[in-house]
N, C-alpha and C positions, 0 to 999 in steps of 0.2 A: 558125597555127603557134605553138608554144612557140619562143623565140627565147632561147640562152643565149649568156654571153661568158666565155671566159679569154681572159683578157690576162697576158702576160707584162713587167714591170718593171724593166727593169736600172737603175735613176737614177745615172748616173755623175755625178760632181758637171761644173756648167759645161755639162752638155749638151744637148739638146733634150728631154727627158725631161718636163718642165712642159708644153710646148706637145703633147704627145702626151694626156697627163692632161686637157685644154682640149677634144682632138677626143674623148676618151671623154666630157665633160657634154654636148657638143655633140651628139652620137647618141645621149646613155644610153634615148630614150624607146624604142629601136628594140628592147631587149631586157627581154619580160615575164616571163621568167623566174628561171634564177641566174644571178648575176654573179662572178667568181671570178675574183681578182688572187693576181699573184704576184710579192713582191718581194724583189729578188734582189740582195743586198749584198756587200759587202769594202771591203776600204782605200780604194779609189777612187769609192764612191758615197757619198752621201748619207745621213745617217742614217734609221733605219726610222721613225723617230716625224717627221722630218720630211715623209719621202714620204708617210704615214698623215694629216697633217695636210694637205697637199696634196691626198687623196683624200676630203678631208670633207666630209661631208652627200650622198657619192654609198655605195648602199647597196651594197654589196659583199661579198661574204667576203675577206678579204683572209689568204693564207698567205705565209710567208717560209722563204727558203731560203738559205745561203750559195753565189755564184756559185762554179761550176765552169767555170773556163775551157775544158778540154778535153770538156766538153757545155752547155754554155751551157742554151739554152732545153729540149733533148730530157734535161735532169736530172730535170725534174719533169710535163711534159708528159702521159705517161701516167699517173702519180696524178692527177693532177688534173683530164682532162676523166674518169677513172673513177668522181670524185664525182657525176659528171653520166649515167652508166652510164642509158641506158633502148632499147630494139627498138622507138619507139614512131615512125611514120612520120611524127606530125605533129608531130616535135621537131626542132631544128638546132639548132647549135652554133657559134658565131663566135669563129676566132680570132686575135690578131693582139698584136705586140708592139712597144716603141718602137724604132724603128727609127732607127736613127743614132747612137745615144748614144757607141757608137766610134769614129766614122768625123775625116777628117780635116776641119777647116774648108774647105777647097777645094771640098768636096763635096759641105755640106748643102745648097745651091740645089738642086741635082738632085733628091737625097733627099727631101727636104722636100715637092718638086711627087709626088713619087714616090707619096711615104706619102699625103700629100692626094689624088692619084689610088685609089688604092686604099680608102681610106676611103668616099671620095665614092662609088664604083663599088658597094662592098660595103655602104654604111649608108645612102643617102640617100633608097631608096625598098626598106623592108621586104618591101610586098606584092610586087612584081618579084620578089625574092631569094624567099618563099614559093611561088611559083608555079614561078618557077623549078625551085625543090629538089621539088616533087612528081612530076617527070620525071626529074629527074638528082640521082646520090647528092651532088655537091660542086659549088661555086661559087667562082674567086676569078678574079684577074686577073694577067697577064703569064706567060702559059705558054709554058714553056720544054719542049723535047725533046729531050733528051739525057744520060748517066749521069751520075748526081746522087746522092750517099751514099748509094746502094744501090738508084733506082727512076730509072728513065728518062722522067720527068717530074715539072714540080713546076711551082707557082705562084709564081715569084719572085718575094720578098718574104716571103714568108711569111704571106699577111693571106687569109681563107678560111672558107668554111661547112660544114659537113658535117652531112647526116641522119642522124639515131642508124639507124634499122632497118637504113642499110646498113653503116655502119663499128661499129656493137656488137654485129652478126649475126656477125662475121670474126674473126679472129685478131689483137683490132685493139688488142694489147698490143705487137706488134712493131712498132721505131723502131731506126732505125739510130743505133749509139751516135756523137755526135762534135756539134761545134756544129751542121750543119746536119741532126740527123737532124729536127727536125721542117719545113723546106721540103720534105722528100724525103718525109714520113710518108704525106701520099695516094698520091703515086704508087705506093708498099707496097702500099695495099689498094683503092681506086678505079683501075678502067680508063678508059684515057684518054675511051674513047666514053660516057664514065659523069658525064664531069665537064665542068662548063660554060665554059666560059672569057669573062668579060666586055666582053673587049678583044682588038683584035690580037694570035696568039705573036709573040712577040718573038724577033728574032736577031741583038740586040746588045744590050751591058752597058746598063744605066739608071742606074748610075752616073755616065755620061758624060755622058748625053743628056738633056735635061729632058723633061721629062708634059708637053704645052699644054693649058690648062687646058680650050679650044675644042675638043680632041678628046675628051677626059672625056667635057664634056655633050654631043660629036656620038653618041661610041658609048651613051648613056648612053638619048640618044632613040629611036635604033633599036632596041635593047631592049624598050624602054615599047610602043612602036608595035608589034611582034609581040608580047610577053607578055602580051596584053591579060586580062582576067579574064572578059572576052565569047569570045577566042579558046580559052581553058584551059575554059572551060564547056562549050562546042563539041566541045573535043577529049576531055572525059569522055565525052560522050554517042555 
C-alpha cells in the first residue's frame, strides 16, 4: 500500500502540541508516501517558524492557515487531502491532529492515554492497517453511533485511514461546516458495514475515562491473530 498523512497542527502555546510532533517522528517510517502538515495559527499559538523548526528534518509539506474558530480542522481538510486526490485501491490516507491543545489541565491524563491509544492502534503495525483496508473502505478507533454534525457515526477523536478508490469515487468534497465536521466526515461517505473499528464502540465520553494501556495491546493482538497475511491470502483465493 501507498500510505499518506495530513496532520492537522493547532500549536497553542503551553500546550501538548510538542509531544504530538514526537509521536509523528516516532511513526513517520509508517508513511511512504506524501506527508502534508497543516499549521494553524492566531494570537494564542505559537509562532510558524517555531513550529517549522520543531518539524525539522521530518519531510513534509507543510501549509499554513489562519485558525478559524467556528471550523477549526474541516477549514482546510478538504483542500488538502484533494492534493492527495487519486481512485487508486492500493492507496490510504492517515489522518489525525493534535489533540488536546485546548483542553483543560484536568484533562490531559485521559487525553493523552487517549491519543496514545489511537496512535498505537492506528500506526504500530502498517501491514495490519493494509490488509485491513483491502476489505473495508476506513479504519480508526472508538466508534461512536449517534448524530454527529451531520452523520450518525464517527471515530471519536478524530485519528483514521481511508482508501482513496472508496472516498475519491464519491462525493467526497462534502464536510459539514463547524469544528467537528471532519470526526463526522466518514460517517458522510463510508457505511458503517464499510468501516472497521479497532477497538470496542464506546458509550461513554474518553474524556473522563482513561485508555489502559493493557487493553491497547490486548485488542491490538486479537487483530494481528485474525489479520494474518496467511488468513488475507486464503481469503483472495
Amino acid at each position: 500500500m501507498r500510505r499518506n498523512l495530513y496532520f492537522y497542527l493547532y500549536p497553542v502555546k503551553d500546550s501538548v502540541w510538542p509531544w504530538h510532533v514526537e509521536r509523528l517522528r516516532k511513526y513517520w517510517g509508517v508513511w511512504n508516501g506524501r506527508k502534508i502538515v497543516t499549521i494553524a495559527t492566531d494570537e494564542t499559538t505559537e509562532s510558524e517558524s517555531a513550529v517549522r523548526r520543531e518539524l525539522d528534518g521530518l519531510d513534509c509539506e507543510i501549509s499554513v492557515t489562519e485558525n478559524d474558530l467556528a471550523l477549526g480542522e474541516a477549514k482546510t481538510f478538504v483542500g488538502e487531502i484533494g492534493k492527495l486526490e487519486s481512485q487508486r485501491s492500493d492507496e490510504i490516507t492517515f489522518y489525525a491532529h493534535a489533540k488536546g491543545v485546548t483542553r483543560k489541565p484536568s484533562e490531559m491524563a485521559n487525553i493523552l492515554a487517549w491519543s496514545s491509544a489511537m496512535y498505537h492502534m492506528n500506526l504500530s503495525d502498517p501491514g495490519l492497517i493494509d490488509r485491513i483496508l483491502e476489505r473495508f473502505e476506513a479504519v480508526g478507533c472508538f466508534r461512536f453511533a449517534f448524530q454527529h454534525a451531520g452523520s450518525w457515526w464517527h471515530f471519536a477523536g478524530t485519528y483514521f485511514w481511508f482508501r482513496h478508490s472508496a472516498i475519491f469515487s464519491r462525493a467526497w468534497r462534502t464536510i459539514s461546516p463547524g469544528p467537528h465536521g471532519v470526526e463526522s466526515y466518514l460517517g458522510l461517505h463510508v457505511p458503517w458495514d464499510s468501516a472497521f473499528c479497532l477497538t470496542p464502540s464506546m458509550a461513554h465520553t474518553l474524556y473522563d475515562r482513561p485508555v489502559p494501556h493493557e487493553d491497547v495491546l490486548g485488542w491490538m493482538k486479537s487483530h494481528q491473530e485474525v489479520w494474518t497475511p496467511e488468513a488475507m491470502k486464503e481469503a483472495r483465493t
